[in-house]
C-alpha positions as CSV (number, residue, x, y, z in Angstrom):
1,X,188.8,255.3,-117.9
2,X,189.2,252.3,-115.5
3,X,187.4,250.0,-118.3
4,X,190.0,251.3,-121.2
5,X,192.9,250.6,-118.5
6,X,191.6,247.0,-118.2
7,X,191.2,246.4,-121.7
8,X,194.7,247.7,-122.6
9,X,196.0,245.1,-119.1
10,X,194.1,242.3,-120.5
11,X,195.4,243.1,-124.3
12,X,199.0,243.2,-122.9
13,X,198.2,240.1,-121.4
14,X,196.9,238.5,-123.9
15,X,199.6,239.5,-126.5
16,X,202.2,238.2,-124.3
17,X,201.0,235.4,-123.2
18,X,200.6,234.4,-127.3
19,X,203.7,235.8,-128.1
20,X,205.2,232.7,-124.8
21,X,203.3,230.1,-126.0
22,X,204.4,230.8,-129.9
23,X,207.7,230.9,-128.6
24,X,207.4,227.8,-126.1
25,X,205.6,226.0,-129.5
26,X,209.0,227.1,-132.0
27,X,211.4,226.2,-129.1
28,X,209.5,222.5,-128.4
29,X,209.6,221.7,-131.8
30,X,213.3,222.7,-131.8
31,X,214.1,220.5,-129.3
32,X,211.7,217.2,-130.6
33,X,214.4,218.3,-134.1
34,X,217.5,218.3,-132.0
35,X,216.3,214.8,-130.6
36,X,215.6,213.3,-133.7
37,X,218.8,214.2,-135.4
38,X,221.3,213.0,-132.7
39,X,219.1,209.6,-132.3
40,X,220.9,208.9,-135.6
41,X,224.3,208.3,-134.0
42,X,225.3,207.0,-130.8
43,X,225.9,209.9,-127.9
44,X,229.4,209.7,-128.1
45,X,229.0,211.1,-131.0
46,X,225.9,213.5,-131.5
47,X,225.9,214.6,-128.0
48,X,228.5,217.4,-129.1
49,X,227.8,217.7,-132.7
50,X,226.3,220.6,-134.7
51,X,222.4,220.0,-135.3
52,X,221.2,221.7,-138.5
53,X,217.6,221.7,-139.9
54,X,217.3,222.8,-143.3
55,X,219.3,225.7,-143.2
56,X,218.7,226.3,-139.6
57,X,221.7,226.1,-137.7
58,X,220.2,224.4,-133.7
59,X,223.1,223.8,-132.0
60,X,226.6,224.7,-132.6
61,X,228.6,221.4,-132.0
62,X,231.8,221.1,-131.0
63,X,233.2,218.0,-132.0
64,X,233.4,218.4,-136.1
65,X,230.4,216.0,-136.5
66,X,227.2,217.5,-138.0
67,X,223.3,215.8,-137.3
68,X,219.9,216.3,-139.2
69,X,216.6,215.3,-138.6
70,X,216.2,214.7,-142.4
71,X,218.6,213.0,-144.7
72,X,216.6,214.7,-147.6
73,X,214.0,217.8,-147.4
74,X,211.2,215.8,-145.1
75,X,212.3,212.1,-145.3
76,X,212.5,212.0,-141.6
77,X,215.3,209.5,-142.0
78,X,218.0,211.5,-139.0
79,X,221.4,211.5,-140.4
80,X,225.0,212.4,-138.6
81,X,227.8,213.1,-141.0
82,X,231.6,214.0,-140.4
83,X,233.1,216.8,-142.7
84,X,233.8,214.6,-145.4
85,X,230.3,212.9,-145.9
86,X,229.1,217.0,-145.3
87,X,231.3,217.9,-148.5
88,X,229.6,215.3,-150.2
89,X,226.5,216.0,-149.6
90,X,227.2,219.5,-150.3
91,X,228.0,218.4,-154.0
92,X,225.4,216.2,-154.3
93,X,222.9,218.4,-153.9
94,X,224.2,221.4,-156.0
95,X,224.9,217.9,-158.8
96,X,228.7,219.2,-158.5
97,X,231.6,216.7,-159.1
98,X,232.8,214.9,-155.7
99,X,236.1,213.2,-155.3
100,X,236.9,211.3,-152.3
101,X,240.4,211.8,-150.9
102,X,240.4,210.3,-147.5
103,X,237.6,208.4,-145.5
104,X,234.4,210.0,-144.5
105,X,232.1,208.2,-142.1
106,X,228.3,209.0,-141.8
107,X,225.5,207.1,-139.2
108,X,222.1,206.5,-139.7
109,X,221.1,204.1,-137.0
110,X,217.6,204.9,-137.5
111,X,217.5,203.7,-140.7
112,X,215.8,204.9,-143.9
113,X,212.7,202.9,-143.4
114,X,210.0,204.9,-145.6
115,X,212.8,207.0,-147.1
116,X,214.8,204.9,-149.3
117,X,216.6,205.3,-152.7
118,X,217.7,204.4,-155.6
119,X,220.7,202.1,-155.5
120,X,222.3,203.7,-158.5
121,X,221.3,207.1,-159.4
122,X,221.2,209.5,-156.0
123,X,218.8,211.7,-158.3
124,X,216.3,209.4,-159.5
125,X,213.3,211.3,-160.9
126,X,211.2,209.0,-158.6
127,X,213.7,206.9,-156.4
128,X,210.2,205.0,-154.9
129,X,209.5,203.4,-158.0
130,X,213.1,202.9,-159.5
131,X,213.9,198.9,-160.0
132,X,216.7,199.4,-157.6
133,X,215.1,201.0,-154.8
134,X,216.6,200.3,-151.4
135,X,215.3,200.6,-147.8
136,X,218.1,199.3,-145.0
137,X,217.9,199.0,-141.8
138,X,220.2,201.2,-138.9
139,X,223.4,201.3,-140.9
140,X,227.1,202.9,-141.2
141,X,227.8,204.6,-144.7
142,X,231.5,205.1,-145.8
143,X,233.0,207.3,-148.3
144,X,236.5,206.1,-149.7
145,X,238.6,206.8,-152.8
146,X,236.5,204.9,-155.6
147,X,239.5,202.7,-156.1
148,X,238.5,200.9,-152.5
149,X,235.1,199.9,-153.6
150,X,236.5,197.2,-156.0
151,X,235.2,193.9,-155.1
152,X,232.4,195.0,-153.0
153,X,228.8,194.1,-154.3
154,X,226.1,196.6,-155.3
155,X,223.5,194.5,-154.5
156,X,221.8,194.8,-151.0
157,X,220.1,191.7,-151.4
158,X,223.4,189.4,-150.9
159,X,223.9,190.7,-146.8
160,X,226.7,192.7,-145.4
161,X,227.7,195.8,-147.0
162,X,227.4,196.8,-150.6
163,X,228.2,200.2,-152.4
164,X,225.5,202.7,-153.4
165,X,225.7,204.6,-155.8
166,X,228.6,203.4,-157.5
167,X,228.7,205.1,-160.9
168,X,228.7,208.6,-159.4
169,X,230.8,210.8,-157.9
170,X,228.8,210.0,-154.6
171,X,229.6,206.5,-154.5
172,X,230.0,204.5,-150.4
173,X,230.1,201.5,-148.7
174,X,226.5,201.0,-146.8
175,X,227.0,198.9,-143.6
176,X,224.2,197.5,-142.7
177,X,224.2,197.1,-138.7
178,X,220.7,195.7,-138.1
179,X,217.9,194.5,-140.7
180,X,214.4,196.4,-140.7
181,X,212.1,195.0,-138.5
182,X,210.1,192.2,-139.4
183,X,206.5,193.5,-141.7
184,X,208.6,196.5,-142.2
């Protein structure tokens, strides 16, 4: 009886001791998530915000902004978005119409190195290979009403800020806020 009584201690052990470190393992990897998403805007900002992966809500925030750890599924390109730039992305990604009535502001000061897109079509087939694929640096997006973006370059190439995406519904003003790093 003594030997079944161990057995069933060191079971019970075992199992909980799995069931700490599985936990420990989800709640780490949480955490190296959380850290990721807020390191694209400055503290002032993400330090309060909501931090959502995927659909998984990690923090509520309380300050109306909203950080990811992806911009898209797996990009690993962290992303901090007021409610505006949130709408947006919303109808982006169900390919709904989006009309910009006020200004929305979004951060990615770790840049898209890796991650980039098309200039001109937010659903290229395969943005990698398109002729206007893009790559910038930390940057600043900025959603206005399309009638704002006159006079403001598409082209990435000239320096300064340029409008992606400008022949959609999703169209912004990229503000570039430090070039990749050089061999990048």
């Amino acid at each position: 009886m003594k030997t079944r009584s161990r057995m069933y201690k060191a079971l019970t052990l075992t199992c909980c001791s799995t069931l700490l470190v599985l936990s420990y393992s989800a709640t780490a990897s949480d955490q190296k998530r959380i850290k990721q998403a807020r390191s694209a805007a400055p503290p002032s900002v993400s330090a309060d915000a909501t931090i959502v992966d995927g659909d998984k809500v990690l923090v509520e925030g309380t300050n109306g902004w909203t950080c990811m750890p992806d911009t898209f599924p797996g990009d690993n390109a962290p992303i901090c978005v007021d409610a505006v730039w949130m709408e947006m992305m919303q109808a982006m990604g169900k390919k709904e119409d989006f009309t910009a009535n006020k200004v929305g502001i979004s951060y990615m000061l770790q840049g898209d190195e890796g991650a980039g897109v098309s200039n001109s079509n937010p659903h290229h087939q395969d943005h990698k290979n398109a002729d206007d694929y893009v790559e910038t640096g930390p940057h600043l997006m900025v959603i206005v009403p399309k009638e704002m973006l006159s006079g403001i370059t598409d082209d990435p190439s000239e320096g300064g800020p340029y409008v992606m995406w400008g022949d959609t519904p999703y169209a912004h003003i990229m503000i570039p806020v430090e070039d990749l790093k050089p061999g990048k």
